[in-house]
N, C-alpha and C positions, 0 to 999 in steps of 0.2 A: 470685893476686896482685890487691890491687884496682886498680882502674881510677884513673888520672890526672884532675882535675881543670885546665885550664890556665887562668890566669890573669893577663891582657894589659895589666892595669894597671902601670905605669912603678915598678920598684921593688917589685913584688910577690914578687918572688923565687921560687924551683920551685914546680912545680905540686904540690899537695895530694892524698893520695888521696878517693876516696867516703864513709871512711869519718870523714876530718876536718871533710866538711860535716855532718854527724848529730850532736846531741845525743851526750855519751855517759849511758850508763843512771845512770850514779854522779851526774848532777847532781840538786840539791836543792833549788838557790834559782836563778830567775831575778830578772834586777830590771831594770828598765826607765829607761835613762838618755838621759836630751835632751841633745843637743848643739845650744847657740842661741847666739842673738850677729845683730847686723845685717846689715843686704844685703852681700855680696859680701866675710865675713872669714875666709871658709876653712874651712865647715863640711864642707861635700861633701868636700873635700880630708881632712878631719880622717876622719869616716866611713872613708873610703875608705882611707887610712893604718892603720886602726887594725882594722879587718873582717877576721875570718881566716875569712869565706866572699867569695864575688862581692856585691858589695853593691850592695843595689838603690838606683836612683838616679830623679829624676825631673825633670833638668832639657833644659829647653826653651829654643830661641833666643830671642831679647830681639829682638820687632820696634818699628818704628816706633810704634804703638799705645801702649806703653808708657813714650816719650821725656817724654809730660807726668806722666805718673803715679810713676815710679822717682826716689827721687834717685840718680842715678849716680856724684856727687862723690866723690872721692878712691878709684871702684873699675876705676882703670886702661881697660883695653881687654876688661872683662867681657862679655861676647857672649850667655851665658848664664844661665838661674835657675830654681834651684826651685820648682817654683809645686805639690807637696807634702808629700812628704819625702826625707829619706834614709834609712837605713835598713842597722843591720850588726851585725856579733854578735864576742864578745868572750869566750872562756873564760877564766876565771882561777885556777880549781882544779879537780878534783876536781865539786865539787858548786856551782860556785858562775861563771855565766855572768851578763854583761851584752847585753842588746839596746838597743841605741844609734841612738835615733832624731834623725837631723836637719832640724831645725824651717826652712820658709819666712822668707824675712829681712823681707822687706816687709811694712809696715802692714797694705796689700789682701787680707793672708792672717793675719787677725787671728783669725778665724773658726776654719782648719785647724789652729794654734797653737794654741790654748785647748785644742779637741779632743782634743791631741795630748797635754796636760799631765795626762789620766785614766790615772792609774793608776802614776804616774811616781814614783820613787822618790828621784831629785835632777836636776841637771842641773849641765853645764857652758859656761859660759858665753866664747865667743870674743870676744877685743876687741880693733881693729886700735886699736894706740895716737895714732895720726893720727886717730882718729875716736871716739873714746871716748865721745864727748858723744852719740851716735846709741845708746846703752845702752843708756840712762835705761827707754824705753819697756817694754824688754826684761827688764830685771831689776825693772821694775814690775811687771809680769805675774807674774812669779813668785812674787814678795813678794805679790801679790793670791790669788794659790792655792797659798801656803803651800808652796811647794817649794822643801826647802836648793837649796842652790847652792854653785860656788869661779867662780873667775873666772880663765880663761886669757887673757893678754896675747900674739897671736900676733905674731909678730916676722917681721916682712916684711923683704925685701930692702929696704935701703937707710933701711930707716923710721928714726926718728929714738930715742934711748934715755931715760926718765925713770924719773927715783928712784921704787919701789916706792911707798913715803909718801904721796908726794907723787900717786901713782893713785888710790892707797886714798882720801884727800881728796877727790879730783875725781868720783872713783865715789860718795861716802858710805858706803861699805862698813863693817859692824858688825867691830869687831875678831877676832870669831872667822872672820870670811868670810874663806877664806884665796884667796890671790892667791898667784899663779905666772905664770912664762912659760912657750913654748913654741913651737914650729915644728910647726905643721900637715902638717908634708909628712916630717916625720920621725918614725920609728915610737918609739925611746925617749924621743923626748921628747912624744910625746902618750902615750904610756901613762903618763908619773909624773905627766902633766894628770888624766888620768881618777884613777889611784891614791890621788893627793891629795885628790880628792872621793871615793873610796870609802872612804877613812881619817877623811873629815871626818864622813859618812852614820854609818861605825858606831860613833865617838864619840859623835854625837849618840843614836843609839839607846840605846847605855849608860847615857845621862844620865836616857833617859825614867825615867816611873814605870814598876814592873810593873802 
């Protein structure tokens, strides 16, 4: 019988056995997915939602030292942050696994972020819609190294609701960059986040030349 894996994350649901954390031998293709978006819109959360191993994680308390440095606005009573990544894995077939790395929100980590975008196959973009305007930087970056992207609008408690359209505008988003919602803390709805961008990844590839 194999051995139980437990895992204490809220909503992780039964423990997994040994042999659910391993690779299985049938896989083919791995592909390396960012999960990015600014300080404090629920990326850790999204990883962590979305990981069918223990996913690693790397955040640290938010001391004094960083009150002048962080903008904190509109991220509640955040106490914490990643200062490098996240990090989670994803099977989706047979032969076909994603590892899902999630990127530092702040500026200060402009450096580990960059780093992070070698070797990356797209990325997913979070966006608290009360803050949208803190994007710009982020989906700069991408568009400067050339990595597709979709764009999730996570849906926070109480946040306020605007016409898709009327995002897409405000974001500048090219018409095929597809925009979606989703809830961060819920597992079907971040997976048709991620799907959407893997539907959009192997459309684009279709398109390439051979």
């Amino acid at each position: 019988m194999d051995s139980l894996v437990s895992d204490d994350r809220p909503g992780a649901g039964p423990p997994v056995t040994v042999a659910d954390v391993y690779l299985s031998d049938s896989v083919r293709v791995a592909a390396k997915i960012l999960i990015v978006g600014h300080f404090a819109v629920g990326k850790t959360t999204f990883v962590g939602t979305m990981s069918e191993i223990r996913p690693l994680t790397t955040e640290e308390t938010m001391t004094q030292a960083s009150v002048d440095v962080d903008d904190l606005t509109g991220a509640g009573r955040k106490t914490t942050t990643t200062v490098a990544l996240d990090f989670g894995r994803l099977t989706l077939s047979e032969r076909v696994v994603l590892y899902l790395f999630g990127t530092p929100g702040q500026q200060r980590f402009a450096q580990v972020w960059k780093d992070m975008t070698i070797g990356a196959l797209g990325a997913l973009v979070l966006i608290d819609p009360q803050r949208f305007d803190q994007s710009f930087d982020v989906i700069g970056l991408l568009e400067e190294h050339d990595i597709p992207y979709a764009v999730a609008i996570n849906r926070f408690d109480g946040s306020p609701t605007y016409p898709m359209d009327r995002l897409r505008d405000a974001l500048d988003l090219l018409p095929e960059t597809p925009l979606i919602t989703c809830d961060a803390r819920d597992r079907n709805s971040s997976k048709e986040a991620l799907m959407t961008l893997v539907r959009y990844l192997q459309a684009r590839a279709q398109k390439e030349p051979a």
